[in-house]
N, C-alpha and C positions, 0 to 999 in steps of 0.2 A: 337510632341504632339500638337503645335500650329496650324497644319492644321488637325488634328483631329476633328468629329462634336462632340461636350459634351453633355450627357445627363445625367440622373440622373433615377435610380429604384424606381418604389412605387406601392404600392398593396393597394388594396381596397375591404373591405372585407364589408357583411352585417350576420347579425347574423340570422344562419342556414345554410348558403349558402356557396358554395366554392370561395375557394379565390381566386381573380385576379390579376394577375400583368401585368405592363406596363414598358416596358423603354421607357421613355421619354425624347426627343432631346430637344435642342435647336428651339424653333420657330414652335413645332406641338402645335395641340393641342388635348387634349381628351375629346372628350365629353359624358357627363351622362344626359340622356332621356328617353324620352317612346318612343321613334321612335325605328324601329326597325332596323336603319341603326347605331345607336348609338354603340359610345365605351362601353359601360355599359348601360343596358335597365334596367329600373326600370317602371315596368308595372302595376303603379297605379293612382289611380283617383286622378287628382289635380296634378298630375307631368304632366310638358310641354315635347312635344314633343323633343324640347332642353332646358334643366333646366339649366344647368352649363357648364362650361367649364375651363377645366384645363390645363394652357401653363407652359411653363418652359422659363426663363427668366433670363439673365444677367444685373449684378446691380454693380455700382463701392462699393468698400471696405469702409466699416464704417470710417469715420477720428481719425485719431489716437487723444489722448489729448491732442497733443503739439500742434498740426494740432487745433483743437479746439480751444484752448486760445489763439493761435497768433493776433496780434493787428488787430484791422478793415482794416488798410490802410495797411496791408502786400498783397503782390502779391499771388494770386492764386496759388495753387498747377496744375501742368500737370493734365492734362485727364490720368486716369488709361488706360494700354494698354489691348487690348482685350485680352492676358494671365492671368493678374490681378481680372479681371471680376471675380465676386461670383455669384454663379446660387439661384435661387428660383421658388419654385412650390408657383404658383400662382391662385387662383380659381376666375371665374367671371359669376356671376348671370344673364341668359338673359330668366327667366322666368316671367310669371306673380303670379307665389302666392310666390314668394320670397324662398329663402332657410335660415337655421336655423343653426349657427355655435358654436362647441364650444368644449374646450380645454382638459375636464372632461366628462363623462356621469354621468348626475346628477345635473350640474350645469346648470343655466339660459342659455337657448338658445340667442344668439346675432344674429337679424333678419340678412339677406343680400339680398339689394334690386334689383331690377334689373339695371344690368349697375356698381354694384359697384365690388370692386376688394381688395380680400385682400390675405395675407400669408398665406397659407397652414400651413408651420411648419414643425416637425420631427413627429406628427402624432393634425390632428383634424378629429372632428367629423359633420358629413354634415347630418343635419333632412331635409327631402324633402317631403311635400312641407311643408315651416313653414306657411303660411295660408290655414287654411281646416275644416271644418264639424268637429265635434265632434265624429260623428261614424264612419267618415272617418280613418280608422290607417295611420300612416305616415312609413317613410321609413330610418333606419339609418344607413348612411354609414360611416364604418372608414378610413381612408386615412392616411396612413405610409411613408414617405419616406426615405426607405434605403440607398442609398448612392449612389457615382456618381461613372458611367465610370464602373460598376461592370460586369467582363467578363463572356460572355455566359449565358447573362442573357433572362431568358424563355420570350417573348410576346405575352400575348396572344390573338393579335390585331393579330399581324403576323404570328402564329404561329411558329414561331422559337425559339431557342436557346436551353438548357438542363437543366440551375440553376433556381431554381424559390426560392429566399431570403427571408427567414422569418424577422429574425432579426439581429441587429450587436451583436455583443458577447464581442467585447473586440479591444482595439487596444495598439499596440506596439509600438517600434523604428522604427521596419523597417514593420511592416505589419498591415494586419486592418483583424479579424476575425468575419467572417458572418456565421450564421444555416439556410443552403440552406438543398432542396431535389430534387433529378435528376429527373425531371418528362421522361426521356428516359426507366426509369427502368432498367439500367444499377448497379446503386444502389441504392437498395431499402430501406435501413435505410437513417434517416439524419445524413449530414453531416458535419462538418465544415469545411470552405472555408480561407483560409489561403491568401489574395490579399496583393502584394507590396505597399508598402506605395511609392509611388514615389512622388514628389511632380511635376508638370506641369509643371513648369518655370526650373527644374533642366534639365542640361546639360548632353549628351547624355552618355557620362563616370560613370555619376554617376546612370543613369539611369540603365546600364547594370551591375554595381557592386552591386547594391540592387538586381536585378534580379541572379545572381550568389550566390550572399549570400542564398538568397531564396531556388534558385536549391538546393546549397547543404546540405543547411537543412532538406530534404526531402532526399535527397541521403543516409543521415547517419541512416535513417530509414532503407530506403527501402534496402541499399545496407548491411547494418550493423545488428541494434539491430533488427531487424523484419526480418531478409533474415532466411528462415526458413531452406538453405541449408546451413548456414554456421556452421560450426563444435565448436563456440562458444554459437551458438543460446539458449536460455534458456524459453522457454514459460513462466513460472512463472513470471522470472523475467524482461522478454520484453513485460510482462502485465503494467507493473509499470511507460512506456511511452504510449503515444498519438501514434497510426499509422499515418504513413502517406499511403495515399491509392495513389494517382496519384502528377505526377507532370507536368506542365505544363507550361515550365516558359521557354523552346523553346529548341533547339537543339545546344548544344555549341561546343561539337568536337565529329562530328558523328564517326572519325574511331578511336578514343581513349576509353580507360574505363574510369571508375570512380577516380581512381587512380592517373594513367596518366595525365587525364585532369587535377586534384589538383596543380600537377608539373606546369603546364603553366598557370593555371590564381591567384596560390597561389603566384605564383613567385614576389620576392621587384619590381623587372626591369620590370615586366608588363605593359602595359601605355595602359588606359582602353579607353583613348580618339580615340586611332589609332585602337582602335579594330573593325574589320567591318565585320560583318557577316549577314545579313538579314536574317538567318535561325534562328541566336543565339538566339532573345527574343522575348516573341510576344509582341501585343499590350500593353497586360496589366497583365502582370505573374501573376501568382498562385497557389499554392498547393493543393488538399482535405485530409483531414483530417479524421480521424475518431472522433466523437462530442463525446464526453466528459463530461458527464449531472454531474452537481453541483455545487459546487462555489469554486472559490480559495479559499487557506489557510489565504490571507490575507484579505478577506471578512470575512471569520470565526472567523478572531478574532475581528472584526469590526474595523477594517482600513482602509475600502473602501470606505472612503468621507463621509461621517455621516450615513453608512449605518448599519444597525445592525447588530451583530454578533450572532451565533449562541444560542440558547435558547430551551434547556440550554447548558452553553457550553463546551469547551473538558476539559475533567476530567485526571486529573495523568495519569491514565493507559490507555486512549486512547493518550496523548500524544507519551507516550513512543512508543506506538504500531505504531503509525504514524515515530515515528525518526527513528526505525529498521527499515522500508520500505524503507525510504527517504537511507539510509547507505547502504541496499542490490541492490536499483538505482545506485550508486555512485560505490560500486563495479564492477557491471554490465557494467557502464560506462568503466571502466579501465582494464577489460579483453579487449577491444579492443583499446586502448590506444588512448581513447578520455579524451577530457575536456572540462565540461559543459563551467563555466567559470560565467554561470546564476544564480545558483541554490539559489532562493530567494519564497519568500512567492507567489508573484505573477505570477512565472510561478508550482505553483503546488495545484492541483486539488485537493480537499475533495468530495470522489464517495461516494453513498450509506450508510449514516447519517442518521438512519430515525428509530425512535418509540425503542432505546433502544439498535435499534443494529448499531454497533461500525461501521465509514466508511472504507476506504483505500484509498490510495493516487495515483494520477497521475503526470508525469511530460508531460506539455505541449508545451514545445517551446525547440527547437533545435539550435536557431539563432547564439549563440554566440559557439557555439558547434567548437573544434579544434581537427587536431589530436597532439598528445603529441608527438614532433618528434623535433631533434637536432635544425633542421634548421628552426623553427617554432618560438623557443623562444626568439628570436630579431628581429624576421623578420617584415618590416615597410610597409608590403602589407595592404592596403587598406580594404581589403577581411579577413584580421587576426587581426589584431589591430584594439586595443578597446579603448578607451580614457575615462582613470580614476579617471579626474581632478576634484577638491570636490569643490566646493564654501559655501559659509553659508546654504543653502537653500536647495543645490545640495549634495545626501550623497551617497556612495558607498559602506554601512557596507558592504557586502559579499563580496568587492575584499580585497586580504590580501596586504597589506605594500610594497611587494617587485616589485610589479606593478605599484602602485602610484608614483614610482620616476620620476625623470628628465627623467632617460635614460630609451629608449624603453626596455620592458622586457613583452612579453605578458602571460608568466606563468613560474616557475619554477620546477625544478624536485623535487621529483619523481612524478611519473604522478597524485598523488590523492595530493597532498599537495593544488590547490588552491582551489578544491571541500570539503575539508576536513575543511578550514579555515571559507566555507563561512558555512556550516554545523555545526561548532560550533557555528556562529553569530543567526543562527535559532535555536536553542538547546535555548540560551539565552532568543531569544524573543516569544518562546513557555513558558518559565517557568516564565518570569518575568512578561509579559502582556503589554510590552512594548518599541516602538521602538527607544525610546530614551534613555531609562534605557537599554537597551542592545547596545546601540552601546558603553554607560560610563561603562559598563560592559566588553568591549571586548578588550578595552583599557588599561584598567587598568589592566585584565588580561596580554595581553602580552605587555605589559611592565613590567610584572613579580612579580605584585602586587596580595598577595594571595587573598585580597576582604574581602567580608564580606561572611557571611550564604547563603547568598541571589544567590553569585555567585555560588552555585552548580544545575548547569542546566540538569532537568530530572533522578535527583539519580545519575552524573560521578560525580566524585572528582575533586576537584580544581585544583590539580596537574596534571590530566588529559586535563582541561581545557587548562589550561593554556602552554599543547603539540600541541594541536590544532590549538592554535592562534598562537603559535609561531613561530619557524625559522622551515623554508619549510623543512630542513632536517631531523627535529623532530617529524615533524608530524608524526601521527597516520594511520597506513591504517585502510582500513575501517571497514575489519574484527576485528580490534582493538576497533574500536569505537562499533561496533555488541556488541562485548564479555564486555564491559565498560557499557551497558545497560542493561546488564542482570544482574539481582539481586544474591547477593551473593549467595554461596550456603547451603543448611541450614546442619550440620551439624547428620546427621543421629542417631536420640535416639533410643539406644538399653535399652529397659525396664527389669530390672532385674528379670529374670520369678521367681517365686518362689519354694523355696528348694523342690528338690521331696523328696516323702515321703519315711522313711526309708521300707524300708520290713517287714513283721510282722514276729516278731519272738517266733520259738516254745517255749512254757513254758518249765524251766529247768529241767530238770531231777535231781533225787539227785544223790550225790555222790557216789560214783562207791564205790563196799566193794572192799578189799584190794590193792588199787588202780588201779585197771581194765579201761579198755580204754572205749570209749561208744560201738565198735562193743559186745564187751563182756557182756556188760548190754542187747543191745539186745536179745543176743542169752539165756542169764540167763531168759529175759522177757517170749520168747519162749517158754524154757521148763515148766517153771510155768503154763503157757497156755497150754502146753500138758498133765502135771500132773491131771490137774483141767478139761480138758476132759475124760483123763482116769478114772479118781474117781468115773464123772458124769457116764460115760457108764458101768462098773463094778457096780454102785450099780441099773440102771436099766435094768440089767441080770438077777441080784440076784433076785429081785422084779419081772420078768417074769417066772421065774423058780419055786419059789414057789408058784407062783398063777395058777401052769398050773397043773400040778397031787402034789404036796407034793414034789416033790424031789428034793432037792438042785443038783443044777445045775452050775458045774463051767465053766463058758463064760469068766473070765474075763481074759482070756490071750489074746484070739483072738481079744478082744477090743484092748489091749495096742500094737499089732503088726500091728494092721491097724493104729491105732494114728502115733505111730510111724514112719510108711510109710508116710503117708501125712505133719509129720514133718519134714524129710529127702528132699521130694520133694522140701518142699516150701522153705527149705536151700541153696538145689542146685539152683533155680530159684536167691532167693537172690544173690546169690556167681556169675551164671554167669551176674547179670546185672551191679552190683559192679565194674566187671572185664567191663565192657562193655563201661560204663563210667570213669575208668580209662585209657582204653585205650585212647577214643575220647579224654580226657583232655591231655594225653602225648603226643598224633598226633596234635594236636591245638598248644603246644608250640613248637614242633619241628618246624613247619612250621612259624612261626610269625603271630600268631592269633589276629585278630583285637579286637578280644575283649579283656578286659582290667578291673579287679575285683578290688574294692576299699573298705578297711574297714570302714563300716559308723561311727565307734567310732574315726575315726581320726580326729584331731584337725581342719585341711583341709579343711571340708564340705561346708565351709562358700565362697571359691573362687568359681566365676561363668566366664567358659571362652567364648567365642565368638572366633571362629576362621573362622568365615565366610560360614562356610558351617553348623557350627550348635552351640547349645549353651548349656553347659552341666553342671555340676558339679560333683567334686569326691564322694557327699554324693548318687549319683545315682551307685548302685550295678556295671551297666557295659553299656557302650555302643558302638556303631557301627558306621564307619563314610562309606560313601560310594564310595566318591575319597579324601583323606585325602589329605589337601593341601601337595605342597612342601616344603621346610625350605625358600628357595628364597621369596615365595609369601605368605608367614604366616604374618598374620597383628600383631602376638605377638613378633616377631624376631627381 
């Protein structure tokens, strides 16, 4: 890394216009004018030919405070070595109408004359020319600088490279994330740039084990949760991480797999110093990323250095909705028999938050990622061991207990026990609103202390709680912790319908002379009705006969022999329908007739039963069920 040249990214944009970037070395410089040989042409009245110039520049390291207050007459500190050196973008006025500096847009321009020389920064703002005409417009450029040594980065002085870096996004233990876009058009969305944090002065061992950690972070995507041919693959629920799209962190054992290679550089007896491969890492590893638009969980609840939190912010039921995501991740994890090892506020994403409707969550970092395997869980490799020593300051709520010991222990079984532990410490500090009340929270939980009200995190139960935080053999799987989220179930109200009505019944009849049955009363009703026709038709015989010549005329027998007929008929018609519906009613019992008669004067009326398939009562004449349950599966049995 020492005979490396350093340089540093920065873009420079003017509003309307597309944006430039530069990587900028050690000892160039770039320059902004109206010439039209210029790094940047700004083709206005009152800008110089050469207005500015921008170098990049090494500077020893601020004095530390001890360095500071040491007495006058102490000896000098050594000269910083040229590795020690700090870079700076530096800008220098060699115009004549001066340029116009400044920190804000909005704020007092600060002239800069010609000849003079000051810091750029992580972004200023350059007004060109600061002396001019009044109807003269001026010109304002912004200048960024994104960060140093950033690989394959676009310039477009040179036309080379593919990354052109918007902005930084976030930085880790082991990496620094940038929102680049491929101006190859290879990929067309942006995307996030995943670079190793390596530090300069670090020794080549450690160099290559950061770079290997990296690799395999992106392996467990692309070879694991995201491999679209693998027979666990789940789209749904391999939404719920970050892709990784490419990796680029060099070639470490071309005639191995994924697998295989784990065996050799996972291994305790590894020595990373002796490892020599010139194919293995490049300059400066990297991953891409697919970007991931929103803000961490732990900006959302405003924990992100004085930055606000959401407004307005998550409610109960978007809680909840967010812990079943974060639990069906966690599962997902352990069908392939990983362990985050991470799973905290800040590596997980709140997507799509916006005017009412509800986000969803991403997990974005893989780093601490292991597979759950025998010889995994004391192993003292470099590449797998995490160091989870607490100081005052320094806190580790999400690792459970059994890893903070003396003796090396990098996770414990079953494989969801230490994803599960830190998963109830987030449960906590969703509900409480904060991260010091949930760490006195997770404590005192498992230490077996049932708490107060307070400790029931997101609607689970204390006792639940308190399986989470506990001894690794107790924990909870996560489909455990799913069903522990979901609200009891309400117990289904059957409304008692109301009594059907009885049947209307025919008015009585009186009682039968010498106690005759009712067929008897009919047939007695009958002949009264035939008498009382015959009567009518014998006296309008008699009344035709004498009105026709005088002569009595006797008709009245041939009346009573037609009566008669038509009585006999309507007998027989009675007699076979009678016969017609006794039989159907004796064929219905023989066979076990579903229907079922009830006398509405029985006491009874009042039971209403539910047997699942319908709901009746005895006070209903008769009904029909259409698969009557069996005796096994009758909910009254």
């Amino acid at each position: 890394m020492s005979g490396e040249k350093r340089s540093k990214v920065l873009t420079i944009s003017r509003e309307g216009q597309t944006l430039k970037q530069f990587v900028l070395a050690v000892g160039e410089v770039l320059v902004i004018g109206r010439a039209p040989d210029s790094d940047l042409v700004a083709e206005l009245r009152g800008v110089s030919a050469r207005h500015a110039e921008l170098t990049l520049v090494e500077q020893a390291p601020a004095p530390t405070p001890a360095a500071a207050a040491a007495a006058p007459g102490a000896p000098a500190a050594a000269p910083a070595a040229p590795e020690e050196l700090q870079l700076d973008v530096r800008i220098r006025d060699v115009s004549t109408n001066g340029t116009g500096m400044s920190s804000t847009i909005g704020q007092t321009w600060s002239p800069l004359r010609k000849g003079e020389i000051r810091s750029v920064g992580a972004c200023s703002h350059l007004l060109l020319p600061f002396n001019r005409k009044a109807k003269d417009p001026p010109v304002v450029l912004t200048v960024r600088v994104i960060g140093e040594c950033l690989p394959d980065a676009h310039d477009d002085r040179r036309r080379e490279g593919r990354w052109c870096y918007h902005a930084k996004l976030g930085e880790g233990a082991l990496g620094i994330v940038y929102r680049a876009s491929d101006v190859t058009g290879h990929l067309r969305e942006e995307v996030a740039v995943k670079v190793s944090k390596i530090h300069r002065l670090a020794k080549q061992g450690a160099r290559l084990r950061h770079a290997y950690i990296l690799h395999r972070e992106a392996q467990w995507s692309l070879q694991r949760l995201h491999h679209s041919k693998s027979s666990r693959f789940c789209p749904q629920r391999a939404s719920l991480f970050a892709r990784y799209l490419e990796d680029h962190t060099g070639r470490w054992a071309p005639d191995l797999d994924f697998e295989e290679e784990r065996t050799v550089f996972e291994a305790a007896d590894f020595v990373w110093e002796r490892f020599r491969n010139a194919a293995a890492t490049s300059k400066c590893p990297y991953v891409v990323m697919e970007l991931v638009p929103g803000r961490t969980l732990h900006q959302c609840m405003g924990w992100g250095g004085g930055e606000a939190g959401l407004d307005p912010p998550l409610n109960p039921d978007e809680k909840v909705s967010m812990a079943k995501e974060m639990v069906k991740a966690l599962d997902y994890l352990a069908t392939f028999g990983l362990i985050h090892r991470d799973f905290r506020t800040t590596n997980i994403m709140l997507v799509g938050r916006s005017n009412g409707v509800p986000g969803r969550i991403q997990v974005i970092d893989l780093g601490h990622t292991i597979a759950a395997e025998q010889e995994q869980v004391k192993n003292r490799s470099a590449v797998v061991r995490c160091s989870w020593k607490e100081t005052k300051v320094k806190h580790f709520d999400w690792a459970p207990v059994e890893v903070k010991g003396k003796e090396v222990v990098n996770f414990a079984f079953p494989i969801h026990a230490f994803d599960v532990y830190s998963l109830a410490v987030l449960f906590l500090q969703l509900e409480l609103g904060s991260l010091t009340q949930a760490r006195l929270a997770s404590i005192r939980l498992a230490g077996g202390d049932s708490g107060q009200s307070t400790d029931i995190a997101l609607g689970i139960r204390v006792d639940f709680l308190r399986r989470m935080l506990g001894s690794a053999v107790n924990r909870p799987r996560p489909l455990e912790v799913l069903q522990a989220l979901e609200p009891p179930p309400k117990l289904r109200e059957v409304q008692q319908p109301l009594k059907p009505r009885a049947p209307e019944q025919k008015p009585k009849l009186p009682p039968a002379k010498n106690g005759s049955s009712t067929r008897d009363r009919g047939r007695e009703r009958s002949r009264d009705r035939s008498r009382s026709r015959d009567h009518r038709d014998n006296g309008r015989s008699r009344q035709n006969g004498d009105r026709g010549n005088g002569v009595k005329v006797s008709g009245g027998g041939r009346a009573r022999s037609r009566s008669q007929g038509r009585h006999r008929g309507r007998a027989r018609k009675r007699k076979r329908s009678r016969s017609r519906g006794r039989g159907r009613r004796q064929h219905g019992r023989g066979r076990g007739s579903s229907f079922s008669s009830f006398d509405s004067s029985s006491d009874e009326g009042s039971l209403i039963v539910d047997d699942g398939y319908h709901v009746w009562s005895p006070n209903a004449v008769s009904f029909r069920s259409e698969s009557p349950p069996s005796p096994s599966t009758d909910p009254l049995s």
